[in-house]
ChimeraX commands (.cxc) that place a marker at each C-alpha (Angstrom):
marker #1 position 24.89,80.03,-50.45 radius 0.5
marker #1 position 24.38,76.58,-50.46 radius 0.5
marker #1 position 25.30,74.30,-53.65 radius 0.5
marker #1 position 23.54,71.62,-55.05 radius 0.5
marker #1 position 26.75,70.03,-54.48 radius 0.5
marker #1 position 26.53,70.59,-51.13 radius 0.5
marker #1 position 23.11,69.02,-50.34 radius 0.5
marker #1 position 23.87,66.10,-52.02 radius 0.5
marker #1 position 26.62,65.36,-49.53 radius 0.5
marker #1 position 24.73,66.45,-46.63 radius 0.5
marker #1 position 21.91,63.69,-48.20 radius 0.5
marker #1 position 24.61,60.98,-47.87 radius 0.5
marker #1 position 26.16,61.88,-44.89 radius 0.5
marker #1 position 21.96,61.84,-43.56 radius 0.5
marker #1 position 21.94,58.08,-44.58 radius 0.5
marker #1 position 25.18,56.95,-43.38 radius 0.5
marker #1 position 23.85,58.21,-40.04 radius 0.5
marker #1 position 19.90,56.98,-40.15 radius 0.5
marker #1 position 21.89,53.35,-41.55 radius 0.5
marker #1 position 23.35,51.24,-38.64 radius 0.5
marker #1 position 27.07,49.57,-38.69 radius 0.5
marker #1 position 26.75,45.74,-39.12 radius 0.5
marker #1 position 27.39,44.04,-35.56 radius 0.5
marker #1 position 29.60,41.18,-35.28 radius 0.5
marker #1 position 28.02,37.90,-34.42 radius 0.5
marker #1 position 28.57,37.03,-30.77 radius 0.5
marker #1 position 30.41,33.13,-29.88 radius 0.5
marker #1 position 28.15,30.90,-27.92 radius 0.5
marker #1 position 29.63,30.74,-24.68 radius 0.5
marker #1 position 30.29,27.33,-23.00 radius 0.5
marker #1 position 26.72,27.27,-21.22 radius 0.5
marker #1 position 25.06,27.86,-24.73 radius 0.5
marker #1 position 26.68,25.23,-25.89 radius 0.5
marker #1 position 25.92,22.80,-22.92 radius 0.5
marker #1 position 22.40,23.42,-23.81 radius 0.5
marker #1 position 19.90,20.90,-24.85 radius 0.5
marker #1 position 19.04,21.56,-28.63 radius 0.5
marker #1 position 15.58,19.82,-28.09 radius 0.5
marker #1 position 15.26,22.81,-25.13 radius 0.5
marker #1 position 11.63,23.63,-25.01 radius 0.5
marker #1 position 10.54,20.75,-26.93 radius 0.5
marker #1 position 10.68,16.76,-25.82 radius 0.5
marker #1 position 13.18,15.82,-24.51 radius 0.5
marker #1 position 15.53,12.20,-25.07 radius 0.5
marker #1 position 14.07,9.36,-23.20 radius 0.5
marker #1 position 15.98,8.18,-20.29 radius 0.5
marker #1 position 16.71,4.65,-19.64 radius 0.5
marker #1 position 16.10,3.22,-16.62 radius 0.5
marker #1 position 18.97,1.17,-15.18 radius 0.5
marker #1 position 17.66,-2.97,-15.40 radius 0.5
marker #1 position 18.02,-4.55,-11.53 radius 0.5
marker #1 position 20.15,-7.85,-11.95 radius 0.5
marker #1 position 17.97,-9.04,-8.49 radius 0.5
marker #1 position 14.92,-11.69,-9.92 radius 0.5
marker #1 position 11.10,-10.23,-8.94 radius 0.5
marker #1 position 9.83,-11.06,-5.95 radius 0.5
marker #1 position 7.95,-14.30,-5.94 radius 0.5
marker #1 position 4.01,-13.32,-4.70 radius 0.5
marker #1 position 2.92,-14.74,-1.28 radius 0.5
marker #1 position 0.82,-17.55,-1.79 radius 0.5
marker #1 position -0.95,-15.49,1.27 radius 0.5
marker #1 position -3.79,-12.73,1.50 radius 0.5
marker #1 position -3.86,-10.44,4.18 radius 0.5
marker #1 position -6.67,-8.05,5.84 radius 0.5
marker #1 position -5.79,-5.73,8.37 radius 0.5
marker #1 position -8.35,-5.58,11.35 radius 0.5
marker #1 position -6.81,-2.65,13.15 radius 0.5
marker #1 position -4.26,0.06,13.27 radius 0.5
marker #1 position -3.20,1.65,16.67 radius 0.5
marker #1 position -0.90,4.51,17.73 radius 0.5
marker #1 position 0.05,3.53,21.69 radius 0.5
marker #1 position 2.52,5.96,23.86 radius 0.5
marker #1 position 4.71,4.42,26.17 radius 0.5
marker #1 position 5.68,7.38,28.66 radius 0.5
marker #1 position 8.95,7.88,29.66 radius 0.5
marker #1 position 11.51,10.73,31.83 radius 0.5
marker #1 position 11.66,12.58,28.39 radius 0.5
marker #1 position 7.80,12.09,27.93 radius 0.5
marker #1 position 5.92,10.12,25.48 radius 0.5
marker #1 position 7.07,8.12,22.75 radius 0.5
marker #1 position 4.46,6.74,20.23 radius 0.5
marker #1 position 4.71,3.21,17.86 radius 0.5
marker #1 position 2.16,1.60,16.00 radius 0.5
marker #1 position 0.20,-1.66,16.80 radius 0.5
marker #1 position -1.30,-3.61,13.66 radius 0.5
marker #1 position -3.65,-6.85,14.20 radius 0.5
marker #1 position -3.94,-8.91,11.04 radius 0.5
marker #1 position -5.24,-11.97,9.63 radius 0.5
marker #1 position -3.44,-13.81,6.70 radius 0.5
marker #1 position -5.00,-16.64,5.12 radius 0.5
marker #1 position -4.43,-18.77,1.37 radius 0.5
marker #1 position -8.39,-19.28,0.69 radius 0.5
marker #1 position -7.09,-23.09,0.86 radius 0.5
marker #1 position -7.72,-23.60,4.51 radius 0.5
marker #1 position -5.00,-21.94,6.49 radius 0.5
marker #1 position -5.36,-19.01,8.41 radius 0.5
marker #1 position -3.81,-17.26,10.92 radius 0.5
marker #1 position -3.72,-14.03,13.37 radius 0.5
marker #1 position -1.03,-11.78,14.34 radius 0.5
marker #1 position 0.12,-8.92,15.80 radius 0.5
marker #1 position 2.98,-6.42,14.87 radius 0.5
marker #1 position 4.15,-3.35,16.87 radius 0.5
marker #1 position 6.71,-0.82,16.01 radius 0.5
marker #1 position 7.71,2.95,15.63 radius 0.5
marker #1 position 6.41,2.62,11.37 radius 0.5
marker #1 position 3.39,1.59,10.28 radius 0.5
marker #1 position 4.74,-0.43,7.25 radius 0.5
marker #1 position 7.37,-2.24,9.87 radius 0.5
marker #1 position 4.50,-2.90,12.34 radius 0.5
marker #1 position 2.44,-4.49,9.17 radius 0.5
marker #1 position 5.58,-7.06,8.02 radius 0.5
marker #1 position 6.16,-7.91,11.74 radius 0.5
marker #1 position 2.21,-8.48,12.32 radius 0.5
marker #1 position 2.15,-10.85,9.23 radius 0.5
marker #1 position 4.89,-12.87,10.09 radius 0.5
marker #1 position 3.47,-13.51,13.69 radius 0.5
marker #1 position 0.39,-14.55,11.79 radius 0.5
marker #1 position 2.67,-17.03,9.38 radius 0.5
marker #1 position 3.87,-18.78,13.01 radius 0.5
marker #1 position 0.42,-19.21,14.15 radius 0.5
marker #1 position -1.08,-20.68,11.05 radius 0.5
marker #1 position -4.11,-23.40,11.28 radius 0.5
marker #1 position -5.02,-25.75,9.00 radius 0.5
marker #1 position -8.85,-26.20,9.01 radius 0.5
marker #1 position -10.28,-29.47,7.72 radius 0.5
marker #1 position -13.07,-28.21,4.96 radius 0.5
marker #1 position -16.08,-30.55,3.11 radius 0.5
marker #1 position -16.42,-30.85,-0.63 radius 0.5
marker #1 position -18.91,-27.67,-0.62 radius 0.5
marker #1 position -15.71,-25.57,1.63 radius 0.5
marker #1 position -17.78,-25.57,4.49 radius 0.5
marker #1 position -17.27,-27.12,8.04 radius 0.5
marker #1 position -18.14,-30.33,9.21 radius 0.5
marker #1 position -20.32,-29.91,12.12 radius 0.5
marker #1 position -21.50,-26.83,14.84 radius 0.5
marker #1 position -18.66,-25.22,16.91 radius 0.5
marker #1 position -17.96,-22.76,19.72 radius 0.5
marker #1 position -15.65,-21.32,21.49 radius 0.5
marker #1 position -14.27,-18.46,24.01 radius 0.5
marker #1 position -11.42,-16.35,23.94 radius 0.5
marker #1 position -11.65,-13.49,26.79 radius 0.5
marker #1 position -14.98,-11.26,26.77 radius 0.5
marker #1 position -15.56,-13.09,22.89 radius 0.5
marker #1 position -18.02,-16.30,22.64 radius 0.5
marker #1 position -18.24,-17.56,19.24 radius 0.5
marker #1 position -20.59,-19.79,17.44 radius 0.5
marker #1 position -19.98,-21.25,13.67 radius 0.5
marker #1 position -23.23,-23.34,12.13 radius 0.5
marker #1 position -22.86,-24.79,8.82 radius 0.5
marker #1 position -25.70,-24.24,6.40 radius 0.5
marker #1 position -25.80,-25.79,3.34 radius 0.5
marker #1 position -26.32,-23.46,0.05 radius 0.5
marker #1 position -26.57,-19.94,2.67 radius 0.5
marker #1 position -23.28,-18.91,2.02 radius 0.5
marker #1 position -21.34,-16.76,4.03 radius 0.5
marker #1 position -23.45,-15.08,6.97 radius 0.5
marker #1 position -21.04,-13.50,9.35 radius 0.5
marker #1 position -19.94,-9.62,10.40 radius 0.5
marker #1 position -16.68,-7.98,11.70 radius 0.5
marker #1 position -13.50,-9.33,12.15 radius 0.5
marker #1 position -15.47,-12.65,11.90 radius 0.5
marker #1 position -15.95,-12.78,8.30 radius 0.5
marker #1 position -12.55,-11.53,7.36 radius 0.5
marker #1 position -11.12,-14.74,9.03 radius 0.5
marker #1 position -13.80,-17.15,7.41 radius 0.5
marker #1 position -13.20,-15.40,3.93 radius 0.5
marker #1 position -9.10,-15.75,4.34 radius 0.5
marker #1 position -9.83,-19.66,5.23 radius 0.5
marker #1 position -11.78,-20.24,2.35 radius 0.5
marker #1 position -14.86,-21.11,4.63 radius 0.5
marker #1 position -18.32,-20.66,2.75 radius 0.5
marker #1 position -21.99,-22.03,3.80 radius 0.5
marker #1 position -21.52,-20.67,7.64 radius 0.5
marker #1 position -23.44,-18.45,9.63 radius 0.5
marker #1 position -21.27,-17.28,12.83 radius 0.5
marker #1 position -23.08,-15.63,15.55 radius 0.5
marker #1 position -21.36,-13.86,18.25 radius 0.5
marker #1 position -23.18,-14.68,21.82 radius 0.5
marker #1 position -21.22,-11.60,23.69 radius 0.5
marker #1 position -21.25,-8.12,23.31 radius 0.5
marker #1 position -17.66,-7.77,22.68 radius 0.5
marker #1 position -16.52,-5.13,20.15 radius 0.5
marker #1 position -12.85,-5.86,20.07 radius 0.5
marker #1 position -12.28,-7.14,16.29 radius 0.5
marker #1 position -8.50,-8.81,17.47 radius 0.5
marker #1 position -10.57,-10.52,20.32 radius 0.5
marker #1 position -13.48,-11.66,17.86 radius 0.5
marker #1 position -11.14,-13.23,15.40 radius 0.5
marker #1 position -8.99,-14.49,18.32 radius 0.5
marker #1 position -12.10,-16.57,19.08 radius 0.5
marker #1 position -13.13,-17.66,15.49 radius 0.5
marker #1 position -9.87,-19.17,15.56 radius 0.5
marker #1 position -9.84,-21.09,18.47 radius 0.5
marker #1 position -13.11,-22.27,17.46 radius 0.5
marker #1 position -12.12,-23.65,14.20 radius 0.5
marker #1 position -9.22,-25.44,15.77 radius 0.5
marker #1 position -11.98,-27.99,17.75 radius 0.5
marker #1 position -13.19,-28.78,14.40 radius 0.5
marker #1 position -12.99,-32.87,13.44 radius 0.5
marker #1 position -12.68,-34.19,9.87 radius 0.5
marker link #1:1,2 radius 0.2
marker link #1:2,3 radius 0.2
marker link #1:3,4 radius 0.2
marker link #1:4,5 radius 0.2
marker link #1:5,6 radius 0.2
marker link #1:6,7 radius 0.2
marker link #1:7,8 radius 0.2
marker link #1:8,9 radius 0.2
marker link #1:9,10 radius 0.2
marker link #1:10,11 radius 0.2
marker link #1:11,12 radius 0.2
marker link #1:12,13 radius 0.2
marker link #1:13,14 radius 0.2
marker link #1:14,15 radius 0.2
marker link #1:15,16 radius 0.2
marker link #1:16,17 radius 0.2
marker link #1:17,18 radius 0.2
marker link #1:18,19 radius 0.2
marker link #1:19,20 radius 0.2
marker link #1:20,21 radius 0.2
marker link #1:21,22 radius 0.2
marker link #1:22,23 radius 0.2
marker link #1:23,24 radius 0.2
marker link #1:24,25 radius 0.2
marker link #1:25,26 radius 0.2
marker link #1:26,27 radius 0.2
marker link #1:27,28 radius 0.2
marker link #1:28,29 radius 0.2
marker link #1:29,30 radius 0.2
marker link #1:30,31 radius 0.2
marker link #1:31,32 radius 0.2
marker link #1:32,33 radius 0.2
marker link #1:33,34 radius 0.2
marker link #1:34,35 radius 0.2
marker link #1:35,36 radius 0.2
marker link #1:36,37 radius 0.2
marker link #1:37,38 radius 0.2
marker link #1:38,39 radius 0.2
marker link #1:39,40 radius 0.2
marker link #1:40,41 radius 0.2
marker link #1:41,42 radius 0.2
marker link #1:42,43 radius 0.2
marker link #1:43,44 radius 0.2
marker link #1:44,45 radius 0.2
marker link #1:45,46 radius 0.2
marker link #1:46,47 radius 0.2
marker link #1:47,48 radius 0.2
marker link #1:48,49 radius 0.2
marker link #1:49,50 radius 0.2
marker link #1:50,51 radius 0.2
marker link #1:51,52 radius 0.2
marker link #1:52,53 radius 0.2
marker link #1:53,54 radius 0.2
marker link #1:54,55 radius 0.2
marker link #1:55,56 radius 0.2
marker link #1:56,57 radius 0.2
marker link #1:57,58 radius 0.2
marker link #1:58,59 radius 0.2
marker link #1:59,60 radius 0.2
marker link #1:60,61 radius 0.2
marker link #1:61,62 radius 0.2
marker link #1:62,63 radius 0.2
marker link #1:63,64 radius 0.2
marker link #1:64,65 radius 0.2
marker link #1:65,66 radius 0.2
marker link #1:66,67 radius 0.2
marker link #1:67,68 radius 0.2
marker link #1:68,69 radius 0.2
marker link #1:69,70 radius 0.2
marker link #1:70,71 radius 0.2
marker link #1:71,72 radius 0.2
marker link #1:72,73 radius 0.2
marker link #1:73,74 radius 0.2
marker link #1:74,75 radius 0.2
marker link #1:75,76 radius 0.2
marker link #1:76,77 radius 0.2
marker link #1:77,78 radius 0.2
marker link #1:78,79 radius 0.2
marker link #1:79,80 radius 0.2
marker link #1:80,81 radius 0.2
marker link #1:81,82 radius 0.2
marker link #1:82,83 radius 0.2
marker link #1:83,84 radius 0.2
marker link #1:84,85 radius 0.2
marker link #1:85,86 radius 0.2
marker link #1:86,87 radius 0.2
marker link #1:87,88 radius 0.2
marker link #1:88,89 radius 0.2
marker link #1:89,90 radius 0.2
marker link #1:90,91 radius 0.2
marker link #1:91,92 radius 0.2
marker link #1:92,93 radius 0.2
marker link #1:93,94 radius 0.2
marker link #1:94,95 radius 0.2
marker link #1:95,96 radius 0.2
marker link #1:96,97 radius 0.2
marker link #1:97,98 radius 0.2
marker link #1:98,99 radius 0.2
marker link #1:99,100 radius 0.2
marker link #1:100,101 radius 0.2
marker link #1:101,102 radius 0.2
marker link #1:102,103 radius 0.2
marker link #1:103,104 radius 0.2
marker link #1:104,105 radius 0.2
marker link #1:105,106 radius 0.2
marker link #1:106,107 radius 0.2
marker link #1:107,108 radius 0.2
marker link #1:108,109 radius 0.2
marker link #1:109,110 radius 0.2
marker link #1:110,111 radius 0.2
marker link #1:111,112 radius 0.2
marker link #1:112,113 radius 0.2
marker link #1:113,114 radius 0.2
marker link #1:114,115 radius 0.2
marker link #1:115,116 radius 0.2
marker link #1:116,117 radius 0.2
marker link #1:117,118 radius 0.2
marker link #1:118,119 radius 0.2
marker link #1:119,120 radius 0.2
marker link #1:120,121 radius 0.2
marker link #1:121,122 radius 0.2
marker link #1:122,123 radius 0.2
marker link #1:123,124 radius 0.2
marker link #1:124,125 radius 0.2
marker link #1:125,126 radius 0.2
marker link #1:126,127 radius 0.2
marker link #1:127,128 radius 0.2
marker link #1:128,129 radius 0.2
marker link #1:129,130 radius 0.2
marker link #1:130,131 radius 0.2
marker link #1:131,132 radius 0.2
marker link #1:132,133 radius 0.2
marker link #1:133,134 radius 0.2
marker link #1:134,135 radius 0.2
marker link #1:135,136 radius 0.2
marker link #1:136,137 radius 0.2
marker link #1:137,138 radius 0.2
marker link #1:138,139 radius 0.2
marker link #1:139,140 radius 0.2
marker link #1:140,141 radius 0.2
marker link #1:141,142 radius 0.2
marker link #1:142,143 radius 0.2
marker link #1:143,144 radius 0.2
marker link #1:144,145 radius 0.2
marker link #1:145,146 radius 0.2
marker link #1:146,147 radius 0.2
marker link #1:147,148 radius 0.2
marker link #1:148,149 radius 0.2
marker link #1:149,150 radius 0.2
marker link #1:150,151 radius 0.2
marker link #1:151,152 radius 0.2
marker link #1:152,153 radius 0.2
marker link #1:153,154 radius 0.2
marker link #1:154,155 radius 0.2
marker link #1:155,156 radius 0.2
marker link #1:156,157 radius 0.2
marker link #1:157,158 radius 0.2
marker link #1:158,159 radius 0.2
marker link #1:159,160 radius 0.2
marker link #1:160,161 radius 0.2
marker link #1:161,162 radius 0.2
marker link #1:162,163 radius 0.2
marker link #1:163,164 radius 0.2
marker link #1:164,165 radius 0.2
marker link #1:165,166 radius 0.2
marker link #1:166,167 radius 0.2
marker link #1:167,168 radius 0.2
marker link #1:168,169 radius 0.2
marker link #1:169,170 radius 0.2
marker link #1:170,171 radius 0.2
marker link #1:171,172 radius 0.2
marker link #1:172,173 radius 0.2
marker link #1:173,174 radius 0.2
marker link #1:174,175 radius 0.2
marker link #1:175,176 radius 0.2
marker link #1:176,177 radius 0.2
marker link #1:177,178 radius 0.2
marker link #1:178,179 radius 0.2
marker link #1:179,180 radius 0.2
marker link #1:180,181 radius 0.2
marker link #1:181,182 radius 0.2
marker link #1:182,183 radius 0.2
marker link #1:183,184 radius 0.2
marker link #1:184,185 radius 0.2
marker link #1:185,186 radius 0.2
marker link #1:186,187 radius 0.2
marker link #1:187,188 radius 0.2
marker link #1:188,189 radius 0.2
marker link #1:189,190 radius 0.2
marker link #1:190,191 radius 0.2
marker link #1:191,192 radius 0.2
marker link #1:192,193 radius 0.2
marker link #1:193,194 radius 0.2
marker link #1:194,195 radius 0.2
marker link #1:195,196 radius 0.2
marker link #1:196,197 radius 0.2
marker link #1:197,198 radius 0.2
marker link #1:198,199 radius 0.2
marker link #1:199,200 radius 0.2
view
């Protein structure tokens, strides 16, 4: 028969059982320790680096861009494309120019069109009120322009037209064009040439 004896000891062998060993704590390994403590949370704010090169000075020169083209020149392998960029440049101070730019990027084609532009630059002689001294005209290909000063109308003009009369600085002018010509390079081609006939 069983003793109480007995069932006591089979009670404490029960709970050495049902109760676990303690477990030795584990070392961090080299990648725990690597880790970020703030992991999950913000992290440190990284400095940038300072340049040692001085900022950019800022053109003293706007620029508008009348047109972007993709043109193929074909070849034995077949076609290879680049990009063609007309632009007008102008300070508001009267000087203005147009140029063109063409090459396989558009960003290259833009820096080559403006410095055509800055070699082409016209200085346009402009009254107290930043308007133009008398009635001119002029032709460039298909284009036929026509500037009329008008005092107190401001500026009345459409196209590639006004962009070139807004980079002068021109106000007080109403340009008509006397062709049907839709080519914006062609149109400001012409405004220019017209404001280069005009007289102080």
């Amino acid at each position: 028969m069983e003793t109480a004896a007995d069932a006591v000891a089979i009670e404490v062998a029960a709970e050495e059982v049902a109760t676990p060993a303690p477990v030795a704590p584990i070392a961090p390994t080299a990648y725990a320790a690597r880790r970020s403590p703030t992991r999950g949370g913000e992290r440190p704010a990284r400095r940038r680096p300072t340049s040692s090169r001085p900022p950019r000075a800022k053109s003293e020169f706007e620029q508008k861009i009348i047109n972007i083209r993709r043109v193929a020149r074909v070849v034995a392998g077949g076609r290879r494309f680049s990009f063609s960029v007309s632009i007008i440049i102008g300070n508001k101070k009267g000087k203005v120019g147009v140029g063109i730019g063409k090459a396989g990027d558009t960003s290259l084609a833009i820096d080559k069109a403006a410095r055509d532009a800055k070699k082409c630059l016209i200085t346009i002689p402009l009254t107290k009120d930043s308007s133009i001294a008398h009635e001119v005209s002029a032709k460039f290909n298909a284009s036929q322009m026509m500037l009329i000063p008008v005092k107190g109308r401001g500026l009345v003009a459409g196209s590639s037209v006004r962009s070139v009369l807004e980079l002068a600085g021109v106000t007080n002018v109403i340009a008509k064009v006397h062709s049907r010509s839709k080519n914006g390079l062609n149109n400001a081609r012409a405004t220019i040439k017209a404001l280069e006939t005009l007289k102080a």
